[in-house]
Biopython code that builds the backbone (N, CA, C, O; Angstrom):
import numpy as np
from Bio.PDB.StructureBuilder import StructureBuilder

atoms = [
    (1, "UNK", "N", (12.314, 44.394, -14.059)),
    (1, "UNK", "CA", (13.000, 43.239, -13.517)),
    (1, "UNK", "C", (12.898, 42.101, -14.526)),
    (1, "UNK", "O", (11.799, 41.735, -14.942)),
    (2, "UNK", "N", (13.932, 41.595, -14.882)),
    (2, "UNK", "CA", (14.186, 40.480, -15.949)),
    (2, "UNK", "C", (14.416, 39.378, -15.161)),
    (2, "UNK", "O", (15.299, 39.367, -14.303)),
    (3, "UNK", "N", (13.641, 38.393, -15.401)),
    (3, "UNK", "CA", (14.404, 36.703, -14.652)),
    (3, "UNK", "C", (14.761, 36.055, -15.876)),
    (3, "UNK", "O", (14.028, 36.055, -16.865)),
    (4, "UNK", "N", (15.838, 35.523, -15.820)),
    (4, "UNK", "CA", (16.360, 34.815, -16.670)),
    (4, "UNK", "C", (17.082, 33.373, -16.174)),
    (4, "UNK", "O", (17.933, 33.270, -15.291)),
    (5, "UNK", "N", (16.450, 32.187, -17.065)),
    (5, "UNK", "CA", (16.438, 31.215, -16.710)),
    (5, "UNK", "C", (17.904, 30.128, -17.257)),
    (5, "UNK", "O", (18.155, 29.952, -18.449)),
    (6, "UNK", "N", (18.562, 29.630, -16.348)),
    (6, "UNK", "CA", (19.853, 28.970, -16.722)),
    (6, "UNK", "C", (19.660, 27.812, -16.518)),
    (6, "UNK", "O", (18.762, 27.616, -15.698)),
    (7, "UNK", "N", (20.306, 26.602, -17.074)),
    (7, "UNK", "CA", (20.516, 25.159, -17.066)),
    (7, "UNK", "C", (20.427, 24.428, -16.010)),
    (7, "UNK", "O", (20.150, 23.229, -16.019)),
    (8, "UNK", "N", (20.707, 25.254, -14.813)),
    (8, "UNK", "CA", (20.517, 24.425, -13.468)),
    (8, "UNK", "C", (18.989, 24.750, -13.289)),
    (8, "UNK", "O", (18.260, 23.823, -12.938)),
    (9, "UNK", "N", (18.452, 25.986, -13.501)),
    (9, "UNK", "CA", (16.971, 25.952, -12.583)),
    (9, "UNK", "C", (16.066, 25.090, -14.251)),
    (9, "UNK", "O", (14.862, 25.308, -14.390)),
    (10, "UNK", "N", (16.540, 24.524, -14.931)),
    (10, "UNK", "CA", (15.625, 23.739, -15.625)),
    (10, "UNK", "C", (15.211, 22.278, -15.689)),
    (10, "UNK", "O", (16.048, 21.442, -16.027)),
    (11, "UNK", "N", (13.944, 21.915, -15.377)),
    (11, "UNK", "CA", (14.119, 20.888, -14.737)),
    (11, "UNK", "C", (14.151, 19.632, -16.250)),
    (11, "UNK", "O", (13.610, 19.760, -17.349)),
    (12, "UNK", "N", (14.971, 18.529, -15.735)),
    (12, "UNK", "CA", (15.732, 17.198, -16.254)),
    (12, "UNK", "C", (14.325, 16.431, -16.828)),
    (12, "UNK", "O", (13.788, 15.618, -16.076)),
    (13, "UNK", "N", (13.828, 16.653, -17.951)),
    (13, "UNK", "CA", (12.731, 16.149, -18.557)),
    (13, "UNK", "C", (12.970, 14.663, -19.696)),
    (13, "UNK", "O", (12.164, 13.945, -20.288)),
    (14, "UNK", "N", (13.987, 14.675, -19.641)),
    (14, "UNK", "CA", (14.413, 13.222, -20.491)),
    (14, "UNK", "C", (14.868, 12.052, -19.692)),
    (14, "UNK", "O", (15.852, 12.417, -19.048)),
    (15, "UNK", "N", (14.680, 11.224, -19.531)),
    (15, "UNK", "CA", (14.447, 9.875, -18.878)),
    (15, "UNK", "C", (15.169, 8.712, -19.492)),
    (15, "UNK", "O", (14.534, 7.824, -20.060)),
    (16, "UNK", "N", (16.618, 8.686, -19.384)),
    (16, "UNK", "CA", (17.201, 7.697, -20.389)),
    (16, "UNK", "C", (16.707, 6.171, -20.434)),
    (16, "UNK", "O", (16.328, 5.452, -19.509)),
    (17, "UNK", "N", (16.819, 5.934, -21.654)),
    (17, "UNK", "CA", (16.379, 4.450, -21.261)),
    (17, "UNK", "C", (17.440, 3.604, -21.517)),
    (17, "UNK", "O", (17.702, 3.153, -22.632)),
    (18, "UNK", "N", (18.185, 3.336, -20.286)),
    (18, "UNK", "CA", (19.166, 2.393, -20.118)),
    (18, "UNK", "C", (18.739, 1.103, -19.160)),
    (18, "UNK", "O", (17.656, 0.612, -18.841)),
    (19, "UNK", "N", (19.783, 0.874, -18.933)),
    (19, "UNK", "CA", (19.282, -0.398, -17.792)),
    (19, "UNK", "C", (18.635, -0.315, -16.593)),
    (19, "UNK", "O", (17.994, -1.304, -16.235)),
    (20, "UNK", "N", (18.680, 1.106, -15.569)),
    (20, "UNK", "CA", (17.988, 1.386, -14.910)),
    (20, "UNK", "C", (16.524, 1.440, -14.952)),
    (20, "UNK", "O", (15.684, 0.936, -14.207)),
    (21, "UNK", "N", (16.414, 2.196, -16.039)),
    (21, "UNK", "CA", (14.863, 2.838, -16.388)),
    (21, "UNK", "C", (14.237, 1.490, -16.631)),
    (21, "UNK", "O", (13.238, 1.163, -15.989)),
    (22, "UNK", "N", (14.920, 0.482, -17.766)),
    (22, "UNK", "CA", (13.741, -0.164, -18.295)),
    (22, "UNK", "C", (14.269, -1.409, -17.387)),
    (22, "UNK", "O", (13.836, -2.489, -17.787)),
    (23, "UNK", "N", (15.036, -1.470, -16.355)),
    (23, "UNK", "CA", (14.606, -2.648, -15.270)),
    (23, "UNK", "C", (13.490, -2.538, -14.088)),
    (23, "UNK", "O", (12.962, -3.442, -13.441)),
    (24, "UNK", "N", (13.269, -0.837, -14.012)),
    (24, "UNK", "CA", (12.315, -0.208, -13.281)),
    (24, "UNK", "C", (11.066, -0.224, -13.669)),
    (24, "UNK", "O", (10.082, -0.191, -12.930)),
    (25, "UNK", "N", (11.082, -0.275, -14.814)),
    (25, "UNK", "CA", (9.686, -0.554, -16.102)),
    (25, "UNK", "C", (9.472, -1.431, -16.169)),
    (25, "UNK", "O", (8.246, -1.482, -16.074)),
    (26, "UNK", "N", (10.016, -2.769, -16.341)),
    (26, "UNK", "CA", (9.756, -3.874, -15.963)),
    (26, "UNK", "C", (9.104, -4.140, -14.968)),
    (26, "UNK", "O", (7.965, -4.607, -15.000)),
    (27, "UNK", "N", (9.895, -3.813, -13.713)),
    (27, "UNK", "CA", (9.094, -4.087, -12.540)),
    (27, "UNK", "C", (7.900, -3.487, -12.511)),
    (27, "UNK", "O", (6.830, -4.094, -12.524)),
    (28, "UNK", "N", (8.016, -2.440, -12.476)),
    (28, "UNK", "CA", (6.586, -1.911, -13.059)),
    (28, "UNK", "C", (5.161, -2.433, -13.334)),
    (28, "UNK", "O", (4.121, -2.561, -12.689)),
    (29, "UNK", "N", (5.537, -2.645, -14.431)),
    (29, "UNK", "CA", (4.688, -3.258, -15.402)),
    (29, "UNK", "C", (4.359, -4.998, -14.928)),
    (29, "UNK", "O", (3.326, -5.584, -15.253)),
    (30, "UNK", "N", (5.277, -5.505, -14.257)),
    (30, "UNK", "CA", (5.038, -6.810, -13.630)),
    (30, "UNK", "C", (4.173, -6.598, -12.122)),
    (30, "UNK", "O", (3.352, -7.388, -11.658)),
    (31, "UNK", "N", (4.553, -5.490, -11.613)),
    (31, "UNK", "CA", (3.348, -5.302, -10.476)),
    (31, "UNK", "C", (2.327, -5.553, -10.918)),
    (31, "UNK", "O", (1.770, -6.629, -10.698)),
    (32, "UNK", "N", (1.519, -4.033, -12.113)),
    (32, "UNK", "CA", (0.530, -3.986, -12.506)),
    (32, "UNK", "C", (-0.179, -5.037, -12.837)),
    (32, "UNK", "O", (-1.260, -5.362, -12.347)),
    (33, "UNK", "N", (0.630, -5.774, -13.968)),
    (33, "UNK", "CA", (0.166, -7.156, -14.325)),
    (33, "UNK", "C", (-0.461, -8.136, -13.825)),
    (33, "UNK", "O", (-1.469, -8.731, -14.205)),
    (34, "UNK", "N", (0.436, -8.309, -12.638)),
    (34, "UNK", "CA", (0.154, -9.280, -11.598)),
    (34, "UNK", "C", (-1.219, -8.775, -10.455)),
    (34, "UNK", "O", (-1.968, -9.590, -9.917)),
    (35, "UNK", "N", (-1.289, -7.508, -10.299)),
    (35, "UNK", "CA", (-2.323, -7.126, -9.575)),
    (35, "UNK", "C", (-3.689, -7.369, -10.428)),
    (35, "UNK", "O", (-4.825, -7.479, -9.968)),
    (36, "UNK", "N", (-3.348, -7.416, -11.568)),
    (36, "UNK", "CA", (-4.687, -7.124, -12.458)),
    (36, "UNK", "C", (-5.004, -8.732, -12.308)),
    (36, "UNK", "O", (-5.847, -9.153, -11.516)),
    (37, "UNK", "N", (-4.399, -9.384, -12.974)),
    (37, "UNK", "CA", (-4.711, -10.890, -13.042)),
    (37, "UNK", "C", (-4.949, -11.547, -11.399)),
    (37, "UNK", "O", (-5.293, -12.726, -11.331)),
    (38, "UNK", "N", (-4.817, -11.005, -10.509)),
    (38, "UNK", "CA", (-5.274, -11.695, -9.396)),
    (38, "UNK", "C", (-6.908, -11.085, -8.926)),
    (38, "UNK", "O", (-7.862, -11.623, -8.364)),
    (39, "UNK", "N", (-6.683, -9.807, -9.428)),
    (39, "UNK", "CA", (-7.741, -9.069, -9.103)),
    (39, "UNK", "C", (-9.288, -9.884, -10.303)),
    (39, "UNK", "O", (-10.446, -10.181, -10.009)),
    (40, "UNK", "N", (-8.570, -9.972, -11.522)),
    (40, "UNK", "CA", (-9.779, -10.696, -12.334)),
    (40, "UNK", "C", (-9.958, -11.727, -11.552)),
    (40, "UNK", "O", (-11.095, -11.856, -11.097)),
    (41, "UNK", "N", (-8.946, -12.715, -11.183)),
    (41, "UNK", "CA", (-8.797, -13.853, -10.726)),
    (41, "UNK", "C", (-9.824, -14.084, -9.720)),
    (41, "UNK", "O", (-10.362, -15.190, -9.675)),
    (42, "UNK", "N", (-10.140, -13.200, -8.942)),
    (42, "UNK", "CA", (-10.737, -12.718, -7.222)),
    (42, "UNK", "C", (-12.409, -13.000, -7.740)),
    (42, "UNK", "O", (-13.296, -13.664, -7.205)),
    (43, "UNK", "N", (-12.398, -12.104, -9.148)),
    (43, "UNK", "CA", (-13.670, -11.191, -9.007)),
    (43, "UNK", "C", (-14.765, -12.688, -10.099)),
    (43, "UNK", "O", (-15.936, -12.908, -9.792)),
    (44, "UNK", "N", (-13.979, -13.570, -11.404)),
    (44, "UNK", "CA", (-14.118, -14.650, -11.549)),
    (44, "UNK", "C", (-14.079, -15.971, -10.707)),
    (44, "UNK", "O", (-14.525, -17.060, -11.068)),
    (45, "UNK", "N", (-13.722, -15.800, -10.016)),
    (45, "UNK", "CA", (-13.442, -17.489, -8.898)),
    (45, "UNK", "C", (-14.769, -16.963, -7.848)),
    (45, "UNK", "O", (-15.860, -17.520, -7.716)),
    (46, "UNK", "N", (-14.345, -15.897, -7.270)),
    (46, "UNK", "CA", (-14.842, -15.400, -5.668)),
    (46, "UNK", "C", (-16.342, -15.313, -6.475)),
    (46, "UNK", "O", (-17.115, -15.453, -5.527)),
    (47, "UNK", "N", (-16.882, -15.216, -7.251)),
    (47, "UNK", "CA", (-18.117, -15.269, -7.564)),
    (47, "UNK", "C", (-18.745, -16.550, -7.486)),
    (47, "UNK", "O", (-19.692, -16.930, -6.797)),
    (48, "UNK", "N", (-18.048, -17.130, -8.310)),
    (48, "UNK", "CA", (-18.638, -19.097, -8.393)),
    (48, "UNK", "C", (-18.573, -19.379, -7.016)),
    (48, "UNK", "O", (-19.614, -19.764, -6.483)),
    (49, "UNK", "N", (-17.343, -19.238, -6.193)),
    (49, "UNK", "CA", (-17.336, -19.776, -4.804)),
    (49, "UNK", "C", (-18.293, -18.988, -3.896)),
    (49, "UNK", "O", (-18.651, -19.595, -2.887)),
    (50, "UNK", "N", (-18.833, -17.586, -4.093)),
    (50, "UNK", "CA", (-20.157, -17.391, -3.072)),
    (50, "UNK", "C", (-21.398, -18.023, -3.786)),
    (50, "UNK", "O", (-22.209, -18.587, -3.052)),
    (51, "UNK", "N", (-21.639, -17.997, -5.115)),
    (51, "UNK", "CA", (-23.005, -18.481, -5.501)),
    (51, "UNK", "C", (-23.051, -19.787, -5.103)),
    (51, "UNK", "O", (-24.061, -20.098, -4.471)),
    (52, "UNK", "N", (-21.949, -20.934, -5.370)),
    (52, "UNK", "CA", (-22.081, -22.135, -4.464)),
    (52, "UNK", "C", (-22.550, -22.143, -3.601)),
    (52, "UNK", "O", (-23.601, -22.751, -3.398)),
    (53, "UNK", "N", (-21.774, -21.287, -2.558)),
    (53, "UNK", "CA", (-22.403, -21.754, -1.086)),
    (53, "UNK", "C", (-23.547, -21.158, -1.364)),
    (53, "UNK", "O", (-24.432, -21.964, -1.648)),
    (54, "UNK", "N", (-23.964, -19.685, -1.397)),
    (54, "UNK", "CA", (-25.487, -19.727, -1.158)),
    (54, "UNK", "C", (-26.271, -20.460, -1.541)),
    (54, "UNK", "O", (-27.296, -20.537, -0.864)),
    (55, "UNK", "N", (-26.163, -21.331, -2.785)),
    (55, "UNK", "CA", (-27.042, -22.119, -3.199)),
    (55, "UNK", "C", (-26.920, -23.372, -2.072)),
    (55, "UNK", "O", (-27.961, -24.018, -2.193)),
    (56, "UNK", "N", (-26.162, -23.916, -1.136)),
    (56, "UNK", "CA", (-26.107, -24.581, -0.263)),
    (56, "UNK", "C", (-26.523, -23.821, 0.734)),
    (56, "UNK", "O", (-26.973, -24.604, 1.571)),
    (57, "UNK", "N", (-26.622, -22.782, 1.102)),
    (57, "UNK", "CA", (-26.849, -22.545, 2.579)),
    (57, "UNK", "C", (-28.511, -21.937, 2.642)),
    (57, "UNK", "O", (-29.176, -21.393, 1.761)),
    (58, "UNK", "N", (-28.798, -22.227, 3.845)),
    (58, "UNK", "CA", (-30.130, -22.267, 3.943)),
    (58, "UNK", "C", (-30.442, -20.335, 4.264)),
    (58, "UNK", "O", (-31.541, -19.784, 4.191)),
    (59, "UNK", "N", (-29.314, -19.770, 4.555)),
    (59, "UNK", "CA", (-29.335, -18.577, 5.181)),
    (59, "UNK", "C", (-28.701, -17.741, 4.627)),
    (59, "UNK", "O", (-27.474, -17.716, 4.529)),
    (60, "UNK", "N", (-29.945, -16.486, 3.943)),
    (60, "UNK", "CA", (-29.186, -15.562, 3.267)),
    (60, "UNK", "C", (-28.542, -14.550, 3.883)),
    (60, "UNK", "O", (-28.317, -13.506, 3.270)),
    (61, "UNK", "N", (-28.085, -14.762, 5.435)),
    (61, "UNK", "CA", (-27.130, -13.387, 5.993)),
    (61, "UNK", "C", (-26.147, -14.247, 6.718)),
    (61, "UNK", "O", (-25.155, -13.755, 7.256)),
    (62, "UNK", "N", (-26.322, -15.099, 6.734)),
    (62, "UNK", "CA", (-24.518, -16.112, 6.828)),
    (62, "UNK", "C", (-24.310, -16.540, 5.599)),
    (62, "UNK", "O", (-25.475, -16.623, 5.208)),
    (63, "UNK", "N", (-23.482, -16.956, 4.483)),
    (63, "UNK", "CA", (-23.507, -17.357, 3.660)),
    (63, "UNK", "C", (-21.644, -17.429, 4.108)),
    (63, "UNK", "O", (-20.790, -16.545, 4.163)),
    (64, "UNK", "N", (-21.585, -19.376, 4.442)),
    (64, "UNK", "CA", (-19.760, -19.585, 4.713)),
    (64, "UNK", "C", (-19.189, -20.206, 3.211)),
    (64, "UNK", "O", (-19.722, -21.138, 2.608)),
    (65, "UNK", "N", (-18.057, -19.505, 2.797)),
    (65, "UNK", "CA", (-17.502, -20.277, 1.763)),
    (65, "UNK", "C", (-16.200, -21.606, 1.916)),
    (65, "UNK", "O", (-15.014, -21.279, 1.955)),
    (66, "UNK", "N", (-16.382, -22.233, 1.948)),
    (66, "UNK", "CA", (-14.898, -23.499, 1.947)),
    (66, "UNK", "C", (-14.062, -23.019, 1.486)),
    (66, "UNK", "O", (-14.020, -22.573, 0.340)),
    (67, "UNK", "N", (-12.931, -23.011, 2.570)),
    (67, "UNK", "CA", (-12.068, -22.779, 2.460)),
    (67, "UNK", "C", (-10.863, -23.507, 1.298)),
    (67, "UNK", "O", (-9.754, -22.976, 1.344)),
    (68, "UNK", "N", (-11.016, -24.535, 0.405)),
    (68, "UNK", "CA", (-10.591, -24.681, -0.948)),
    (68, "UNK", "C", (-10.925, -23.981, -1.619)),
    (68, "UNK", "O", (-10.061, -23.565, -2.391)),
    (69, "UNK", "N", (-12.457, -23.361, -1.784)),
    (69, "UNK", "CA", (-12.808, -22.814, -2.481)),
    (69, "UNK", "C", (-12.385, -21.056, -2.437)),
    (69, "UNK", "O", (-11.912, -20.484, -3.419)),
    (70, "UNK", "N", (-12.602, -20.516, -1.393)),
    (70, "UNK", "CA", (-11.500, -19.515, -1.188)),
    (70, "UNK", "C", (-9.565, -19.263, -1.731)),
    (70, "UNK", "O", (-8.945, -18.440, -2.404)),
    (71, "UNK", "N", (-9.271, -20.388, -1.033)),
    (71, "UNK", "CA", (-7.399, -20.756, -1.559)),
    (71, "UNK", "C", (-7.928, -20.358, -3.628)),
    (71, "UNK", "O", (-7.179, -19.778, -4.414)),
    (72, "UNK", "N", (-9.021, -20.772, -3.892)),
    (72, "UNK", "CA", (-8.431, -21.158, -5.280)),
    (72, "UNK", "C", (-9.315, -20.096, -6.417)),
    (72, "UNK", "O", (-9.557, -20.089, -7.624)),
    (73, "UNK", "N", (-9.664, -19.082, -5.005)),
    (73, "UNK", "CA", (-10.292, -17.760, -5.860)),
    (73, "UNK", "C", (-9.507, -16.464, -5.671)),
    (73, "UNK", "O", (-9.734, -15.327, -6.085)),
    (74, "UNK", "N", (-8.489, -16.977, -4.903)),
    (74, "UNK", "CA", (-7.059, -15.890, -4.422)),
    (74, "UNK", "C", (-6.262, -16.633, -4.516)),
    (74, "UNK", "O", (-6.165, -17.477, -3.626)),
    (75, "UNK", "N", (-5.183, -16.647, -5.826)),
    (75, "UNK", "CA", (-4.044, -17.173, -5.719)),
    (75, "UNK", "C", (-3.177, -16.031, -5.111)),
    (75, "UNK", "O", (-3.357, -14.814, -5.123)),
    (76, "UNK", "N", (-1.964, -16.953, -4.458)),
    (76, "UNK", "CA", (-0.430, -15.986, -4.330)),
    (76, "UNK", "C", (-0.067, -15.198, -5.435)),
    (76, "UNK", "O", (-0.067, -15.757, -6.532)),
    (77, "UNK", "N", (0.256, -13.956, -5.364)),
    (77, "UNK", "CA", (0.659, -13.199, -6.059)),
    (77, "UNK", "C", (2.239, -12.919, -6.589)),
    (77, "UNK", "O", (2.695, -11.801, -6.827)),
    (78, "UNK", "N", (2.922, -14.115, -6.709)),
    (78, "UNK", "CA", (4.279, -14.426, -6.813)),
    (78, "UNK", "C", (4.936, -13.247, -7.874)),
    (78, "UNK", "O", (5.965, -12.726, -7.444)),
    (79, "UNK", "N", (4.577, -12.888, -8.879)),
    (79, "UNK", "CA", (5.017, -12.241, -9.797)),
    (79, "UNK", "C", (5.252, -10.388, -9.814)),
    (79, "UNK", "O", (5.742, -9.530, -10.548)),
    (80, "UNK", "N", (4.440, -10.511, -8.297)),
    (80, "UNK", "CA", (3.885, -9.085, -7.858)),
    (80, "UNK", "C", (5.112, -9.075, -6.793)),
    (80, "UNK", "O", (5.362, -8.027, -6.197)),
    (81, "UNK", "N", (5.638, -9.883, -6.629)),
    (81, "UNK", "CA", (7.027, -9.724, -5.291)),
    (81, "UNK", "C", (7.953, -10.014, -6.425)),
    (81, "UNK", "O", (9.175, -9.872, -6.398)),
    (82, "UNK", "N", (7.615, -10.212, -6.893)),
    (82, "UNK", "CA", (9.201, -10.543, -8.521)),
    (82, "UNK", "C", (9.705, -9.102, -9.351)),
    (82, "UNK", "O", (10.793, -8.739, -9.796)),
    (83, "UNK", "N", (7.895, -8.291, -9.307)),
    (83, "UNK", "CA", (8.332, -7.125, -9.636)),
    (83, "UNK", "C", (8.863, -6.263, -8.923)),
    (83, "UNK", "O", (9.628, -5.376, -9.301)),
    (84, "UNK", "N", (8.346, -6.555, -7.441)),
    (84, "UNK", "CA", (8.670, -5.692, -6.499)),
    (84, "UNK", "C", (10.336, -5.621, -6.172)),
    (84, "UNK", "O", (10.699, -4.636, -5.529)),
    (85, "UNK", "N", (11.307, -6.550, -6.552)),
    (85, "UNK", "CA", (12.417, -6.952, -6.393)),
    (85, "UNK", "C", (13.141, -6.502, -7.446)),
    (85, "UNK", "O", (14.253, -5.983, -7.354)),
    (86, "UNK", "N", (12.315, -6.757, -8.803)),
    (86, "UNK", "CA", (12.872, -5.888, -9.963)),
    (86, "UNK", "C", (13.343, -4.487, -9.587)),
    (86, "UNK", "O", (14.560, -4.309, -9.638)),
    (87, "UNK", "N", (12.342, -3.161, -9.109)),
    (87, "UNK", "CA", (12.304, -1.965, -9.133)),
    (87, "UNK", "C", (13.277, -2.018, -7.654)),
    (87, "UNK", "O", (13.530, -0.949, -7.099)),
    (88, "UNK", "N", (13.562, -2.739, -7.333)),
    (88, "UNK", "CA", (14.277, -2.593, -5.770)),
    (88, "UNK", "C", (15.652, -2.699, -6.705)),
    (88, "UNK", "O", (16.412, -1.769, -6.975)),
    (89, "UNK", "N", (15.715, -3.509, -6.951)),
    (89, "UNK", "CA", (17.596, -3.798, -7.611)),
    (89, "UNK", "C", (17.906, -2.519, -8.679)),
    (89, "UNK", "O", (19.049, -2.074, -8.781)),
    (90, "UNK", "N", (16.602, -1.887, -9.582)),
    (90, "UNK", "CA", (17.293, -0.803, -10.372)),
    (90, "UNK", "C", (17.577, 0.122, -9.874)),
    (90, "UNK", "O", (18.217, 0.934, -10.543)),
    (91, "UNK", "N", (17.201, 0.483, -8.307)),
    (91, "UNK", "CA", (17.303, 1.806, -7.593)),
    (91, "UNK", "C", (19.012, 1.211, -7.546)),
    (91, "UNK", "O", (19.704, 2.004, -8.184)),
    (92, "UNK", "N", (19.698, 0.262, -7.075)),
    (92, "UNK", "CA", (21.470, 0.219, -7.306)),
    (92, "UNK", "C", (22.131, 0.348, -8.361)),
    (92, "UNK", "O", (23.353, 0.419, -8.230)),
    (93, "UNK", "N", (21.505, 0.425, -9.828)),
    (93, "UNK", "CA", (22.417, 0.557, -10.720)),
    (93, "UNK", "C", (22.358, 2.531, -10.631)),
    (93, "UNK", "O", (21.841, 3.464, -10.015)),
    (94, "UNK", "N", (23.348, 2.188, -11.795)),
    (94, "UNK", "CA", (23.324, 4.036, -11.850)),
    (94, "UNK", "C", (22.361, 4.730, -13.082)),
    (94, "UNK", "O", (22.010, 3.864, -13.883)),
    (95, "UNK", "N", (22.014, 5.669, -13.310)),
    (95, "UNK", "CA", (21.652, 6.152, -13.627)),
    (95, "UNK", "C", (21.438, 6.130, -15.483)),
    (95, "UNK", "O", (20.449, 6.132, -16.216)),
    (96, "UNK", "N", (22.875, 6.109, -15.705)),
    (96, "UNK", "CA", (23.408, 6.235, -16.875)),
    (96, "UNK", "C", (24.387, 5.100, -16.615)),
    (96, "UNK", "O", (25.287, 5.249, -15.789)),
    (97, "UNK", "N", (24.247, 4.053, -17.247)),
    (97, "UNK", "CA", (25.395, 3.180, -17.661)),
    (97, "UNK", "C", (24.851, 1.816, -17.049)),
    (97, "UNK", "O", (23.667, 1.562, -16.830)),
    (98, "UNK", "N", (26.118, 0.857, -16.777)),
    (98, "UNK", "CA", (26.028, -0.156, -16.151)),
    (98, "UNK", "C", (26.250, -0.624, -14.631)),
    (98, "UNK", "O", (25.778, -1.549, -13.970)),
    (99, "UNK", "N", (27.372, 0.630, -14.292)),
    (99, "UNK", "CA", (27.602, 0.384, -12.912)),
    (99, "UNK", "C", (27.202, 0.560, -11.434)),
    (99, "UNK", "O", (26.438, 1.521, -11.336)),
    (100, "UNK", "N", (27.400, 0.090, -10.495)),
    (100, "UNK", "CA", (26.362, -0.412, -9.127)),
    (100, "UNK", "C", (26.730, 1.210, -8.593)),
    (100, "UNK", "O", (27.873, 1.668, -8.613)),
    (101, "UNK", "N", (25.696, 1.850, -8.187)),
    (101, "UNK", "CA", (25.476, 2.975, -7.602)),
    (101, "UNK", "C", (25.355, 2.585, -5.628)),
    (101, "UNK", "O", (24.440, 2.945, -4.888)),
    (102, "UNK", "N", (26.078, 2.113, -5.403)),
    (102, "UNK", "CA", (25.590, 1.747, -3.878)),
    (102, "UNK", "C", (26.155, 2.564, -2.684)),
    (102, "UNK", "O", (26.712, 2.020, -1.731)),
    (103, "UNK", "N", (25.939, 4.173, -2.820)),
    (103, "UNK", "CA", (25.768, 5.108, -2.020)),
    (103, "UNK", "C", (24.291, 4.869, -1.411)),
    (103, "UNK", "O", (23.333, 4.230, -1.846)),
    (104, "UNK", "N", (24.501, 5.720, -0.093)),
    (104, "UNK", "CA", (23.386, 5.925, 1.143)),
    (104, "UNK", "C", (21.632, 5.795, 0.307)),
    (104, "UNK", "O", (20.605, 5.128, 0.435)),
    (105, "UNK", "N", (22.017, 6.592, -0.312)),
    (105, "UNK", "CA", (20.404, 7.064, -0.848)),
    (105, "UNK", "C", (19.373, 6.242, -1.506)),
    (105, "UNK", "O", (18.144, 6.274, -1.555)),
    (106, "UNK", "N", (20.813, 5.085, -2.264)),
    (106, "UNK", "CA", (20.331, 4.847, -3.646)),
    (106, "UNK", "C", (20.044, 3.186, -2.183)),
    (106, "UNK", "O", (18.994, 2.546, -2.114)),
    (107, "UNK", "N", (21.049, 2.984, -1.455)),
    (107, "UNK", "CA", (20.917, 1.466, -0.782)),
    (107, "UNK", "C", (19.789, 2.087, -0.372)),
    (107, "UNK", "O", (18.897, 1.772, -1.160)),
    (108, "UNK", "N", (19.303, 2.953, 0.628)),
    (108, "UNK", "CA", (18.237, 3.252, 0.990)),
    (108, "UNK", "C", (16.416, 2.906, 0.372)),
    (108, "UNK", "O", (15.376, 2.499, 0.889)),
    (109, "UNK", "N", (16.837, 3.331, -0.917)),
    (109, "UNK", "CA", (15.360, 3.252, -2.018)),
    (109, "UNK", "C", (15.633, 1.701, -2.328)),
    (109, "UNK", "O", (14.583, 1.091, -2.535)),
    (110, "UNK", "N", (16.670, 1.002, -2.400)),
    (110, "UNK", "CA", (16.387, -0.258, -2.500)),
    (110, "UNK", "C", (15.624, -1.145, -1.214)),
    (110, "UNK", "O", (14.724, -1.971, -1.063)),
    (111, "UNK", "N", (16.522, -0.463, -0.499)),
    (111, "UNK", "CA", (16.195, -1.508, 1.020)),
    (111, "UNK", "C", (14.234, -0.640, 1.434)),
    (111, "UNK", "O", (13.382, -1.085, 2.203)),
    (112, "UNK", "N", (14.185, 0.313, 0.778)),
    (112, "UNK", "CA", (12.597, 0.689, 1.471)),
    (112, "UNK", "C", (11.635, -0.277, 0.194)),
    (112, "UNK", "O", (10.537, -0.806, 0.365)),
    (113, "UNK", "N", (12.284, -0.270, -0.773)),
    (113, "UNK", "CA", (11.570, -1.020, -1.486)),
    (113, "UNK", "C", (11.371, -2.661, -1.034)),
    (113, "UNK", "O", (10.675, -3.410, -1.720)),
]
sb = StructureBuilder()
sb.init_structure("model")
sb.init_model(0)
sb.init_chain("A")
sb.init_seg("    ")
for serial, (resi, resn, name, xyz) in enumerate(atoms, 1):
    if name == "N":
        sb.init_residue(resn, " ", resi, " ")
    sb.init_atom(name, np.array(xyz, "f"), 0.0, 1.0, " ", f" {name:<3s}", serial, name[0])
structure = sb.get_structure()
């Protein structure tokens, strides 16, 4: 028994990089970004703002942080919904080229995004 393999059962291993791909990469890469820098952001701020208070509080199993001081050890993550909007809009272009792909599937992966 011979199997022999044709053009349809091979799977599509090249990834053009047109406007789709690298508006999807973008977004991408602006999630990541943005997660990372809030996450340093968290782990630098949220430190100073608990050692404060404990050094104010008389009690080492309550330890409350102020709430300024919280707001300004978690910023909004604005750039992380910028990417998220990026990779939402490339799911409408097409594939290959420039033009708006706005069949079922493709509105679909935008709108779940």
């Amino acid at each position: 028994m011979t199997i022999t393999y044709t053009m349809t059962t091979m799977p599509d291993l090249v990834i053009p990089f047109e406007p789709r791909a690298l508006m999807s990469l973008l977004g991408i890469v602006t999630l990541v970004l943005e997660v990372w820098k809030v996450d340093r952001n968290w782990d630098e701020e949220g430190e100073k703002a608990y050692v404060g208070a404990a050094k104010e509080s008389k009690s080492n199993t309550a330890v409350v942080i102020p709430p300024k001081d919280l707001e300004a050890a978690f910023i909004f993550p604005t750039a992380f919904l910028v990417g998220w909007v990026l990779y939402a809009v490339a799911n409408l272009i097409a594939v290959t080229g420039y033009s708006l792909n706005l069949l079922g599937n493709t509105a679909f992966a935008a709108a779940a995004s």
